[in-house]
Each structure stands twice: as structure tokens, then as C-alpha cells.
C-alpha atoms as an extended CHARMM CRD file, in Angstrom:
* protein
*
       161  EXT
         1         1  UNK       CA              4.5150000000       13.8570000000       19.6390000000  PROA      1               0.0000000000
         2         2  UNK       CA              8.3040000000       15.0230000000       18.9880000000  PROA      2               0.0000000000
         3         3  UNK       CA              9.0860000000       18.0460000000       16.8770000000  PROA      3               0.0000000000
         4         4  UNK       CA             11.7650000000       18.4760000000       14.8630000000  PROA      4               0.0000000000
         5         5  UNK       CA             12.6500000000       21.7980000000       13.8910000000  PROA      5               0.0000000000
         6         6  UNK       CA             14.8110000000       21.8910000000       10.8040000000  PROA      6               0.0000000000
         7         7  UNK       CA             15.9470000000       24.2140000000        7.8770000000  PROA      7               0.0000000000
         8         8  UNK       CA             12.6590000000       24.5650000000        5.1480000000  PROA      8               0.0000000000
         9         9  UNK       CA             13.4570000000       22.6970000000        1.9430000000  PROA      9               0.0000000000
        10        10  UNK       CA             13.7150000000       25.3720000000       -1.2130000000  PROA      10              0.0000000000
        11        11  UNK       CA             11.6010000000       24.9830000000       -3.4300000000  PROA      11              0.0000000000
        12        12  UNK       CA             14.4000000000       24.3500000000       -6.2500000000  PROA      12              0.0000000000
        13        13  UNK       CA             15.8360000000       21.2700000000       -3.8700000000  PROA      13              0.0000000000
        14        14  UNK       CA             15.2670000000       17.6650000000       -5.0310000000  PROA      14              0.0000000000
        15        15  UNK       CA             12.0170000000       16.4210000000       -3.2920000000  PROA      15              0.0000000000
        16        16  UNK       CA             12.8550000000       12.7470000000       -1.8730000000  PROA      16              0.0000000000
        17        17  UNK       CA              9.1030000000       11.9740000000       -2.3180000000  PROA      17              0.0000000000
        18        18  UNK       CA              8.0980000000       12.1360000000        0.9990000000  PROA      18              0.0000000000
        19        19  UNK       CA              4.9090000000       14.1130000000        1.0450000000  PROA      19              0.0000000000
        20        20  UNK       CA              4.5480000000       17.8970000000        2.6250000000  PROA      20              0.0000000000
        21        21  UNK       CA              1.7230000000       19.0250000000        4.2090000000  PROA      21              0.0000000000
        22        22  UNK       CA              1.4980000000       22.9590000000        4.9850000000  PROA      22              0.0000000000
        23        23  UNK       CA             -1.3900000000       23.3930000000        7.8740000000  PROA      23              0.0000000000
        24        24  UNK       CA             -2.7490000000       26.7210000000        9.1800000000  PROA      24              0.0000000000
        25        25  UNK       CA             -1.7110000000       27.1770000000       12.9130000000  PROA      25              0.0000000000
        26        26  UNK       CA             -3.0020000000       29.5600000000       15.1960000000  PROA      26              0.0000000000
        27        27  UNK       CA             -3.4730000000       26.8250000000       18.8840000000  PROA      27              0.0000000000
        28        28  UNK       CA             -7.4900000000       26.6420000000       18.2100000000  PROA      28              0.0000000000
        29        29  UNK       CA             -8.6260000000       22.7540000000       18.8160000000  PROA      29              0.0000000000
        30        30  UNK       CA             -9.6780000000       23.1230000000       15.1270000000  PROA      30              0.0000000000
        31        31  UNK       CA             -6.0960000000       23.7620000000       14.1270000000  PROA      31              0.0000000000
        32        32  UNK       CA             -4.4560000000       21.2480000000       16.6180000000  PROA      32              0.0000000000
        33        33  UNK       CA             -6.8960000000       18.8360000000       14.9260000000  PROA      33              0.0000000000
        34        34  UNK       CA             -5.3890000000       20.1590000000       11.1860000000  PROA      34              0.0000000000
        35        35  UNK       CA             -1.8140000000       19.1520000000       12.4870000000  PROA      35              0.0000000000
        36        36  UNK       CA             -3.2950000000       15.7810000000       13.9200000000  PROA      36              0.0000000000
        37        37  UNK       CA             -5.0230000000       14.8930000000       10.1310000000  PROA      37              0.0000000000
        38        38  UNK       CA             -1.9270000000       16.3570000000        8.3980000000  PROA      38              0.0000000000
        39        39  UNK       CA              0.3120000000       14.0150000000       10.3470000000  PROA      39              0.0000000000
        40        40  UNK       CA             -1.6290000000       11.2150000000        9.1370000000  PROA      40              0.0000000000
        41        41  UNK       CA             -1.9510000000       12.4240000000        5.6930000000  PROA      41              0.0000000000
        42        42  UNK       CA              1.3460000000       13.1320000000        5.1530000000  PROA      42              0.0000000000
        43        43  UNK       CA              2.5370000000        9.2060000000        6.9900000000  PROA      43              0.0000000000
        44        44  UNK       CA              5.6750000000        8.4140000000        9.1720000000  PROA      44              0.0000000000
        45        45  UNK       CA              7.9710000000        9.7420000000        6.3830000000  PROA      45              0.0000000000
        46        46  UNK       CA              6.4720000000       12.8840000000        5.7290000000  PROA      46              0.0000000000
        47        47  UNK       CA              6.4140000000       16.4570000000        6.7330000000  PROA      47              0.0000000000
        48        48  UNK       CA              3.9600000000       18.8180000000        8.4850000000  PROA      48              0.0000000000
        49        49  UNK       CA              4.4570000000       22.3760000000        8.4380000000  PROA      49              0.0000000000
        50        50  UNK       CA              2.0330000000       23.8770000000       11.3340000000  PROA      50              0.0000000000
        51        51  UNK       CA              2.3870000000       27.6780000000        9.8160000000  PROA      51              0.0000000000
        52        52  UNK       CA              1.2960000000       30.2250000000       12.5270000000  PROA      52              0.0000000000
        53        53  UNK       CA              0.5830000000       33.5700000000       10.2600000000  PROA      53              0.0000000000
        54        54  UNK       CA              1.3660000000       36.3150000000       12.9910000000  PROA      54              0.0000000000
        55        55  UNK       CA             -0.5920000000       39.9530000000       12.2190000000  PROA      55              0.0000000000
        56        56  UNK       CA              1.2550000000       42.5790000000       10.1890000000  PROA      56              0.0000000000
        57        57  UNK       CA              2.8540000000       45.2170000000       12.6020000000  PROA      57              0.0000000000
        58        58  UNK       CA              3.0000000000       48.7570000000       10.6750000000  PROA      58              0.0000000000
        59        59  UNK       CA              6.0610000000       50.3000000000       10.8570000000  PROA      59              0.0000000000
        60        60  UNK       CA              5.1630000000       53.6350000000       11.2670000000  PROA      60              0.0000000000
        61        61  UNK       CA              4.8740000000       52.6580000000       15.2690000000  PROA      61              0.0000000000
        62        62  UNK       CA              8.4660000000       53.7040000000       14.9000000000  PROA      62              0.0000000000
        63        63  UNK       CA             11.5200000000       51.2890000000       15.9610000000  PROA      63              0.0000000000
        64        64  UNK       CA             11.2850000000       50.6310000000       19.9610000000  PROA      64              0.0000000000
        65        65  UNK       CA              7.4410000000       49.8400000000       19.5140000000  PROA      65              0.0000000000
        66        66  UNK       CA              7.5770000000       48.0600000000       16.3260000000  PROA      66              0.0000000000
        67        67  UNK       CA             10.5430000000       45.9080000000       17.9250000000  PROA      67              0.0000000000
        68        68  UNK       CA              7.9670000000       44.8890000000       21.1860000000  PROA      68              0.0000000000
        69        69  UNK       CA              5.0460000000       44.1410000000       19.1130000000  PROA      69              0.0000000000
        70        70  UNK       CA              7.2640000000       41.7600000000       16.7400000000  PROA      70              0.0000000000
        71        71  UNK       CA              8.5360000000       40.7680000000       19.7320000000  PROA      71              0.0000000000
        72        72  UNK       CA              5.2800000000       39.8340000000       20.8600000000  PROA      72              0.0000000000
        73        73  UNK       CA              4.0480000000       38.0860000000       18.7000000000  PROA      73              0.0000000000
        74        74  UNK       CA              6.5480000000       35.9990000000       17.9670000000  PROA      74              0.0000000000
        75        75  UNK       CA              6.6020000000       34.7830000000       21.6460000000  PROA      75              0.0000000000
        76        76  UNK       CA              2.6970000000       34.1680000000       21.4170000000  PROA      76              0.0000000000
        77        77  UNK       CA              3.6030000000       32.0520000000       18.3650000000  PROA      77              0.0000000000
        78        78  UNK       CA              6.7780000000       30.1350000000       20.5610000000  PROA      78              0.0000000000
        79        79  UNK       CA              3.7970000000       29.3090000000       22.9730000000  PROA      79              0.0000000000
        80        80  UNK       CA              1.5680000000       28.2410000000       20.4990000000  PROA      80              0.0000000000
        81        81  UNK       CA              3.9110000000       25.9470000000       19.2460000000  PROA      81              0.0000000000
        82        82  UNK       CA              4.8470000000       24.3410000000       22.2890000000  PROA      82              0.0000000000
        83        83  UNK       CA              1.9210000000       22.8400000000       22.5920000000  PROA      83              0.0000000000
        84        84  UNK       CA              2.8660000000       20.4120000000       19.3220000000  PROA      84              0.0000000000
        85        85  UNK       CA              4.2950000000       18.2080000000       21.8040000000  PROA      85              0.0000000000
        86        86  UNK       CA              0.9440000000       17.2130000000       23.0740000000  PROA      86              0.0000000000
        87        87  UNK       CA             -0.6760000000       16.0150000000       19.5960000000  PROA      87              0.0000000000
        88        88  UNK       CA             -0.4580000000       12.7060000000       18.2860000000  PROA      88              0.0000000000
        89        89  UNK       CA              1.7240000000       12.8500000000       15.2860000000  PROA      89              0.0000000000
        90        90  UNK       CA              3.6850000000        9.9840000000       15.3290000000  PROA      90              0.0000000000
        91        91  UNK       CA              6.8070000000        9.8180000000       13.4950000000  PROA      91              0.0000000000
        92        92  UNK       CA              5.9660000000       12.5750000000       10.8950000000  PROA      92              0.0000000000
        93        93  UNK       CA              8.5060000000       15.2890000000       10.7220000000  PROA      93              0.0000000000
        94        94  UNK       CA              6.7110000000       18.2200000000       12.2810000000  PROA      94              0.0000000000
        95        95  UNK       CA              8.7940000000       21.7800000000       11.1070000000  PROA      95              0.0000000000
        96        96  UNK       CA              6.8730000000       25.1140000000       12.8410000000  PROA      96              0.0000000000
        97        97  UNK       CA              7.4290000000       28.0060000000       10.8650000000  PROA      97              0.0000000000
        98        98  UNK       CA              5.9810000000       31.7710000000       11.5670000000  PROA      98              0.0000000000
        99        99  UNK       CA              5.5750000000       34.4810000000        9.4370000000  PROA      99              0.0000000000
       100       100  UNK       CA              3.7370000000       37.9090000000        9.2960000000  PROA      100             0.0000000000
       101       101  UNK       CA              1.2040000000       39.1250000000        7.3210000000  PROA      101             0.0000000000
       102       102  UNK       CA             -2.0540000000       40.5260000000        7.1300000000  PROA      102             0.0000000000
       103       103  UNK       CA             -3.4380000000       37.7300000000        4.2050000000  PROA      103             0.0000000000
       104       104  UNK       CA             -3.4830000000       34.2570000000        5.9280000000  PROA      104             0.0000000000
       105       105  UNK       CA             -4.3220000000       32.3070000000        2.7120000000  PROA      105             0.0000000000
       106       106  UNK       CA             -1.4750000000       34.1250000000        0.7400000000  PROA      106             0.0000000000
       107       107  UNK       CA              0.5680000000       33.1040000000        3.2900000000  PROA      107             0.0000000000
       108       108  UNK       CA             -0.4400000000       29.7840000000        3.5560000000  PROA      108             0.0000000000
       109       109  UNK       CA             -0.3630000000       29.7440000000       -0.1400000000  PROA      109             0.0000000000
       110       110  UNK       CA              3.3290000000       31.1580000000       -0.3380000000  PROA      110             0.0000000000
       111       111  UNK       CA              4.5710000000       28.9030000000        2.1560000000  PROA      111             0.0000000000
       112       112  UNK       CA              3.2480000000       25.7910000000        0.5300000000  PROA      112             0.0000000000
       113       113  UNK       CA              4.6600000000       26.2400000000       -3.1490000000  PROA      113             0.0000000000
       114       114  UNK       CA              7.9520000000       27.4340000000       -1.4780000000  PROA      114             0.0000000000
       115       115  UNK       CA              8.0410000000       24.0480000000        0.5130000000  PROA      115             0.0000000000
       116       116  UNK       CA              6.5390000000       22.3390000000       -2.6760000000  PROA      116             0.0000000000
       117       117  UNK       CA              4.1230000000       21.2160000000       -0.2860000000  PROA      117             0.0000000000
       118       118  UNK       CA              1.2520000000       18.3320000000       -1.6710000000  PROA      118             0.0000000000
       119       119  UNK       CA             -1.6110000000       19.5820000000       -0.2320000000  PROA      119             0.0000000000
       120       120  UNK       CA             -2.9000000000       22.7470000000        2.3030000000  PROA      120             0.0000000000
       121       121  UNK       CA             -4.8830000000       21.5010000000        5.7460000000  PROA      121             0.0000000000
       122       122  UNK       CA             -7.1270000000       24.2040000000        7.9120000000  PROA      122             0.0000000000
       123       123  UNK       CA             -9.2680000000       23.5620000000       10.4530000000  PROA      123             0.0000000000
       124       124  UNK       CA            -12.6830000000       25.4060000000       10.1530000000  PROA      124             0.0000000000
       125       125  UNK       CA            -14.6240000000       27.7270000000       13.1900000000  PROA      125             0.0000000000
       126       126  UNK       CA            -18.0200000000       27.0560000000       10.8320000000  PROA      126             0.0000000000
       127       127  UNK       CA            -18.8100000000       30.8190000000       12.6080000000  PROA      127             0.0000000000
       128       128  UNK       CA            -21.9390000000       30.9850000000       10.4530000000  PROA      128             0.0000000000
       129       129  UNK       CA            -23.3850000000       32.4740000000        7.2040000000  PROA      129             0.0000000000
       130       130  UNK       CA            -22.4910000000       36.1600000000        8.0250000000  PROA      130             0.0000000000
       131       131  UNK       CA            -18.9100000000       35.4470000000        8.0880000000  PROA      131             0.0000000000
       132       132  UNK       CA            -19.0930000000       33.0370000000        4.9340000000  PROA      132             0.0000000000
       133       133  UNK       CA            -20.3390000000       36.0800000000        3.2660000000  PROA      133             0.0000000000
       134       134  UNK       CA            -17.2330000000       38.1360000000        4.2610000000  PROA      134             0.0000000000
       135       135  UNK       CA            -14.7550000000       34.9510000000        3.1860000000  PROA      135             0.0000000000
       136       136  UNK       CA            -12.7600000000       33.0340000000        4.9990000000  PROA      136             0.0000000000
       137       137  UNK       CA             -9.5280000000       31.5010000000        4.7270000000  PROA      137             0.0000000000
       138       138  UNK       CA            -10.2950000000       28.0430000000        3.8820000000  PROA      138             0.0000000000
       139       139  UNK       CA            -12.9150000000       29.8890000000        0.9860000000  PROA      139             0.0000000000
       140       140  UNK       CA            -10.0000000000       31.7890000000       -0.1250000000  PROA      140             0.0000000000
       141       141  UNK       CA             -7.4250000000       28.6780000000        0.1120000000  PROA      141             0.0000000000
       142       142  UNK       CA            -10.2070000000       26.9230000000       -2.0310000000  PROA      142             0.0000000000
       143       143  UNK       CA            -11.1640000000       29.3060000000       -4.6270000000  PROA      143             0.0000000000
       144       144  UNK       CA             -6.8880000000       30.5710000000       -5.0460000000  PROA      144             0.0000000000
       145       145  UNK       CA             -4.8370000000       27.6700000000       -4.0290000000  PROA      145             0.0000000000
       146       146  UNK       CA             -2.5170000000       25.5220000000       -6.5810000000  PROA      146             0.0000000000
       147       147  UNK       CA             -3.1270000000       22.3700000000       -4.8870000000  PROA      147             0.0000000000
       148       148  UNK       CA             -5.0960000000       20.0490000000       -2.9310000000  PROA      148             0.0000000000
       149       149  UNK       CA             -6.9990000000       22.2320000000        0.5720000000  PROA      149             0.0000000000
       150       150  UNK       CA             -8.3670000000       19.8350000000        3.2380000000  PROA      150             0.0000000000
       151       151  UNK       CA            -10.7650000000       21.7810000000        5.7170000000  PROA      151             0.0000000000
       152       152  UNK       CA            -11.3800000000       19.9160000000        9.1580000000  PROA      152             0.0000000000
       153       153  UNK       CA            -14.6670000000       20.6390000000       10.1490000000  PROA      153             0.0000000000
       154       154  UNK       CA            -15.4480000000       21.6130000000       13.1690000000  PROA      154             0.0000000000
       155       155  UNK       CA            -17.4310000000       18.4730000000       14.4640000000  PROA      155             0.0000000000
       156       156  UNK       CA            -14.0750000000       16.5390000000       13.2530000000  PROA      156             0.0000000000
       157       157  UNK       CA            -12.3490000000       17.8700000000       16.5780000000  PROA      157             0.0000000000
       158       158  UNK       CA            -11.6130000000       15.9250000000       19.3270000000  PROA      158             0.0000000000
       159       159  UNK       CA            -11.6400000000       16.8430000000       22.7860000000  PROA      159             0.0000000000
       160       160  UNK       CA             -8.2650000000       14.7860000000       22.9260000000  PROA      160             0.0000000000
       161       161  UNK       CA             -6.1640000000       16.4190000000       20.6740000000  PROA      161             0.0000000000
């Protein structure tokens, strides 16, 4: 797989018609699976958007902390992404992007219209009915998303990608 890192479209730019798909990232095989099925859904003109949501740091850690855990986590993210090169994704534009917050599905959601993105891709844990009953994010994408949310079950993975 190559990826191509390039500026974000706005969402008040002239689409060319190639689709966009915006896919929660965080390295799981579920997720690396998500970029796999986007790539394919989204075809050798399109655009993938692997979006690693990165944990809200408080700034009341004050400035030389708050700095190092940014820091952090946006070198966990740089990892993460590295790994793109190892998935099968053809000759789909593939465009990381990180950004913090403590609401995964908003930020999914926010990235996606801003991109003007045709559909949302997560993979799925399936962690069992206790943590259905405190929501997810691909129950949140589903019940609050604007557009199309493909969920990659858990059984879909691959022990190649």
C-alpha cells in the first residue's frame, strides 16, 4: 500500500466525484480491516481518511506536561500510521489525519462532513452486551451520523491485513 499524505479538501471545495471514505483508526486488526474495506469502497480514484481520534489532554496539567502528553500522543498516532503501508489498498488515495478529543463519533462525525466524506467505516471489538449497554462508537455513529456508517465485524478480519 502507498500513502499519500495531502492537504484535506474543505468542505466548500468542488468535489471531483471521487468518493471519500472517513474510517476510525486506532492500529486494532478491526480498524486495519476498516481501512482495507474503505479502500475498496471508495475504488482506485477515491479517498480514505484513516482518522486516529487521540484522547483529550486537560490543560490544567500546565504547559511543560501538557506539551509531553500532546507530544505523546501524537507520536503513538505517527506509529500507528506507519503501519498503512502494510494494508492492501491499492491505488486509493489514503490521507491520515489525527485529532483530539474525548467523543470519537463526534469526531468521526466532524471530520467526515468537513471532508464531505460519502460514507463513515469502523471496525467493531463485538466486546459483549455490557458494553452495548454503555454505547459504543459505531452505536453512536449509527444512531447520530448524516450519512452512510459501515461497521466491520469482527469475524470480517483477516489475519492478513
Amino acid at each position: 500500500m502507498s500513502v499519500t499524505t495531502a492537504a484535506p479538501q474543505s468542505s466548500d471545495t468542488a468535489r471531483t466525484g471521487a468518493p471519500v471514505v472517513v474510517v476510525g483508526y486506532d492500529g486494532s486488526p478491526e480498524s486495519r480491516r476498516a481501512v482495507v474495506l474503505a479502500a475498496q469502497r471508495a475504488g482506485p480514484h477515491g479517498t480514505v481518511v484513516p482518522l486516529h481520534v487521540a484522547p483529550h489532554v486537560s490543560s490544567w496539567l500546565g504547559t511543560p506536561y501538557y506539551d509531553s502528553a500532546v507530544e505523546a500522543h501524537h507520536l503513538a498516532a505517527t506509529r500507528m500510521f506507519s503501519e498503512l503501508d502494510e494494508l492492501e489498498t491499492g491505488a486509493t488515495t489514503v490521507e491520515p489525519d489525527i485529532v483530539e478529543s474525548s467523543d470519537p463519533a463526534a469526531a468521526l462525525m466532524r471530520v467526515a462532513e468537513v471532508r464531505d466524506a460519502d460514507e463513515i467505516v469502523v471496525g467493531s471489538r463485538a466486546r459483549g452486551r455490557f458494553r452495548s449497554m454503555l454505547g459504543s462508537v459505531s452505536h453512536e455513529l449509527i444512531e447520530r451520523a448524516d450519512r452512510p456508517v459501515v461497521i466491520v465485524a469482527r469475524g470480517a478480519v483477516d489475519d492478513n491485513q
